[in-house]
Wavefront OBJ file of the C-alpha trace (Angstrom):
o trace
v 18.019 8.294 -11.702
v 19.290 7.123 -8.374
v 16.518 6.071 -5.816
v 17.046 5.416 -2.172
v 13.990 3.968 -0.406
v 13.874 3.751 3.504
v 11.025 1.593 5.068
v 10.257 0.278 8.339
v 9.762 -3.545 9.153
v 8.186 -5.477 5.962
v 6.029 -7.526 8.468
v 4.434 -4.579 9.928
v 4.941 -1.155 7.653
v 1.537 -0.612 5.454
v 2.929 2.823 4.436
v 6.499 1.414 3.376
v 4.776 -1.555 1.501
v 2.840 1.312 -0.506
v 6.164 3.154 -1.493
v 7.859 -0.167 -2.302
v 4.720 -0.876 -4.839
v 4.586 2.252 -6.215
v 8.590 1.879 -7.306
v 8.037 -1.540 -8.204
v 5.214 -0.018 -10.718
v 7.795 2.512 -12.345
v 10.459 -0.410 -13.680
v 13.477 1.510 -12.149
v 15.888 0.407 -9.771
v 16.429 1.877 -6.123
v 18.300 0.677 -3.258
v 16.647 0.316 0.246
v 17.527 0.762 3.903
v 15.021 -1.059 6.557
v 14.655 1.246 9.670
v 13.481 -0.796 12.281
v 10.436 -0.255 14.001
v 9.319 0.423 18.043
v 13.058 0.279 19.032
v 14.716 3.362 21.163
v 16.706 4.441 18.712
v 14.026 3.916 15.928
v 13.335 8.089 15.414
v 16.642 8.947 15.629
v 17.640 7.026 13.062
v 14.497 7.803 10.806
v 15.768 12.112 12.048
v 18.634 11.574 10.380
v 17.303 11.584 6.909
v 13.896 13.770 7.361
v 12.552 15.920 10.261
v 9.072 13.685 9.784
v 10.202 11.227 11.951
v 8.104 8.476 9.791
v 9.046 6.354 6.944
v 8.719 5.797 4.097
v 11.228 8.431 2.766
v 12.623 8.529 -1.073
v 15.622 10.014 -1.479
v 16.414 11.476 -5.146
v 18.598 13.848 -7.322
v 15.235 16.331 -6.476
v 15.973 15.669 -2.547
v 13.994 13.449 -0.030
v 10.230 13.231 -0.143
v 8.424 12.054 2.870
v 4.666 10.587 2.902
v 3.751 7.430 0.416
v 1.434 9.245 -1.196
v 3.940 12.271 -2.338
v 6.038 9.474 -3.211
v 3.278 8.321 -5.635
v 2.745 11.724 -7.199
v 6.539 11.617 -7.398
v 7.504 8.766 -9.361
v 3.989 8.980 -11.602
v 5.627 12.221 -12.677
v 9.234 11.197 -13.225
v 8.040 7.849 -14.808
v 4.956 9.066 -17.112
v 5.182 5.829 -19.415
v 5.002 4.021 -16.886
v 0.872 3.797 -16.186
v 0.885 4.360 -12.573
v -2.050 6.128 -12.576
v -5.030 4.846 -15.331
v -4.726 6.255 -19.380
v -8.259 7.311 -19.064
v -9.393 10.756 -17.307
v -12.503 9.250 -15.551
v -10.339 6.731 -14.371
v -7.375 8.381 -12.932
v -9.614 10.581 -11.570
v -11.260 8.225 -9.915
v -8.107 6.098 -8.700
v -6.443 9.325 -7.717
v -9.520 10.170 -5.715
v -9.551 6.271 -3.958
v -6.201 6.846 -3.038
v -7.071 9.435 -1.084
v -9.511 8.476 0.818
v -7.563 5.485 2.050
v -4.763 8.017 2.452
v -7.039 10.070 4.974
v -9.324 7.516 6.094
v -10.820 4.279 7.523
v -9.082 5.139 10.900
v -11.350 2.086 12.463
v -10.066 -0.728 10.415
v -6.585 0.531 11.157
v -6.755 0.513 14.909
v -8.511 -2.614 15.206
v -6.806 -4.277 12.610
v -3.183 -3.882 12.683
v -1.290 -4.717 10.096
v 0.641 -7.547 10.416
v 1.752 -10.086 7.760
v 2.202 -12.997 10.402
v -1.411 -12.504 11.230
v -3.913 -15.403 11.257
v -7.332 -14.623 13.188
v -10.338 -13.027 12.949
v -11.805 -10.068 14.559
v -14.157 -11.235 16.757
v -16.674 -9.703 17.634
v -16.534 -7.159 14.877
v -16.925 -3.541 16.083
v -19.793 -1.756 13.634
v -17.557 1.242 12.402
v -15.031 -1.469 11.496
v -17.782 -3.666 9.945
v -19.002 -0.207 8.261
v -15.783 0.891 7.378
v -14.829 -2.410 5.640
v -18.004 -2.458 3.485
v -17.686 1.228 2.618
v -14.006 -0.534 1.356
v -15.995 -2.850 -0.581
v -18.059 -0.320 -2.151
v -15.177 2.227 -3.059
v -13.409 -1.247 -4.705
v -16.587 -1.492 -6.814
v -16.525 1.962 -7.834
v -12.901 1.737 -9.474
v -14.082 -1.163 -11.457
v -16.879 0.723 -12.731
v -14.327 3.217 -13.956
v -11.904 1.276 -15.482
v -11.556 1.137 -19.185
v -9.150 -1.395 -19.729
v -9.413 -5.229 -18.814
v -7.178 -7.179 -15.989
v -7.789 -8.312 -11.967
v -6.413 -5.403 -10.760
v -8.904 -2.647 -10.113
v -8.542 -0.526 -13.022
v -7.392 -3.554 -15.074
v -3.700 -3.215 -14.898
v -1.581 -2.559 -11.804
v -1.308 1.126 -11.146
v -1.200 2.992 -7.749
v -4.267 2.389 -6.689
v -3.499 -1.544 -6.161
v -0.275 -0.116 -4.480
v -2.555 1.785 -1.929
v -5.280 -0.801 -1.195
v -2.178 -3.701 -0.930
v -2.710 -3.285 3.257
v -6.345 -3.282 2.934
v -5.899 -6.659 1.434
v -3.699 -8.381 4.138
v -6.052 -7.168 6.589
v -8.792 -8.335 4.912
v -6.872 -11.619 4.930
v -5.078 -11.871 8.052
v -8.094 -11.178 9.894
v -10.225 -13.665 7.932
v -12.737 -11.109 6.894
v -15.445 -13.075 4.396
v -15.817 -11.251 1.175
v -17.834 -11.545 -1.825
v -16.534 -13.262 -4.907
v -15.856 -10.746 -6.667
v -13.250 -9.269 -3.803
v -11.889 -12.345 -2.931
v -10.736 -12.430 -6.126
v -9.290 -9.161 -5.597
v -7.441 -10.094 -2.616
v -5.886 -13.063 -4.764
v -4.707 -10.943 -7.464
v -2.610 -8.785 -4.683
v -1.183 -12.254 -3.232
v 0.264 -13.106 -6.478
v 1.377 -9.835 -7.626
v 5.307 -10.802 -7.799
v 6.059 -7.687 -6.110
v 3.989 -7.943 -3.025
v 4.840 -11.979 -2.544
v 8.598 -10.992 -2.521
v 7.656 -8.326 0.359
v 5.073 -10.895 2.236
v 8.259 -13.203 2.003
v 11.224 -10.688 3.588
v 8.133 -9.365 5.893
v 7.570 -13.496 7.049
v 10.995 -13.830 7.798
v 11.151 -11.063 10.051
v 9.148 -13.077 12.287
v 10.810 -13.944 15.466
v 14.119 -11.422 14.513
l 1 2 3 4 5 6 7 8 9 10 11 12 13 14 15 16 17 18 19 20 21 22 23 24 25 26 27 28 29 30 31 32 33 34 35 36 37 38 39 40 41 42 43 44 45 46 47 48 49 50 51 52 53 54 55 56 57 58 59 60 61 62 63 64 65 66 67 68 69 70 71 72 73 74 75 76 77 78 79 80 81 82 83 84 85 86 87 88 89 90 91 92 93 94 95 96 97 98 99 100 101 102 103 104 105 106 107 108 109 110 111 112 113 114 115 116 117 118 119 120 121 122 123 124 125 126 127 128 129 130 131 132 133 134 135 136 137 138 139 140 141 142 143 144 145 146 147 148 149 150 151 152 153 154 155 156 157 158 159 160 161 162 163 164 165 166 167 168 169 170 171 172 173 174 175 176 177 178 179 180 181 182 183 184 185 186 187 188 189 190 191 192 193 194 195 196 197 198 199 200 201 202 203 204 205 206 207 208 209 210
């Protein structure tokens, strides 16, 4: 199957890092085109291939599919042996329904805490619907471990999507020096060593400054 992913800047783009997750999840091999971000030509370029106007787009033999988390749904189909989403109903219920309240949500942690990989302060002071929203974060964390069947860091043991999704929710939680509970920290960890997301932290650093 021929993949084409296109992304915006690895140092900035929490959607694109989902995407690039979610294909790294699947085994198969893709090809990738980096749109850059903020310039004036920037939505012209990203026009050319879908009338969103936003990245990430995958391109495919079924056409291109805008949105990380169609892209998800996507690949989960095309690559069922892969375990993106948890073996267990419960769980994949429960993963699919975490996704999508990250997909839709926490709308305070994003505008206060951009995402940015180069990023190395904390928030201070911390407003209370980003203080709320980042325990609620905390809490829906806790509630895919309680659902997961099978044993690992990740949430539901194993990487699936759902570590995919909650990737940016761990660099902000880093960047901005948020203190965490063990348990979460620990979380956070597993994401920084995931060989997938260290080889995008490492192309995303070294945008810096370009």
């Amino acid at each position: 199957m021929s993949l084409h992913l296109i992304i915006g800047d690895k140092l900035y783009s929490s959607w694109s890092l989902r995407a690039a997750l979610a294909l790294d999840l699947t085994g198969a091999s893709y090809t990738e085109e980096l749109i850059k971000l903020n310039q004036p030509d920037t939505r012209a370029r990203v026009l050319k291939h879908s009338p969103t106007g936003k990245v990430p787009l995958l391109k495919s033999e079924h056409g291109t599919i805008a949105d990380s988390l169609a892209i998800a749904e996507y690949l989960a189909e095309q690559f069922p042996d892969a375990g993106l989403w948890p073996k267990d109903t419960a769980a994949r219920a429960q993963a699919r329904s975490a996704c999508a309240q990250m997909h839709s949500g926490f709308f305070a942690m994003r505008g206060n805490m951009p995402f940015d990989l180069s990023h190395n302060a904390p928030l201070l002071p911390t407003p209370p619907d980003v203080q709320a929203e980042i325990e609620r974060m905390l809490a829906l964390w806790a509630e895919c471990r309680a659902a997961a069947t099978e044993a690992g860091p990740f949430l539901f043991g194993g990487a699936t999507l759902a570590d995919a999704f909650f990737a940016p929710i761990a660099v902000r939680l880093r960047t901005y020096q948020v203190k965490l509970p063990e348990v979460d920290a620990a979380y956070v960890e597993t994401i920084y060593q995931w060989p997938a997301f260290k080889a995008w932290q490492k192309a995303g650093l070294e945008e810096v400054g370009q």
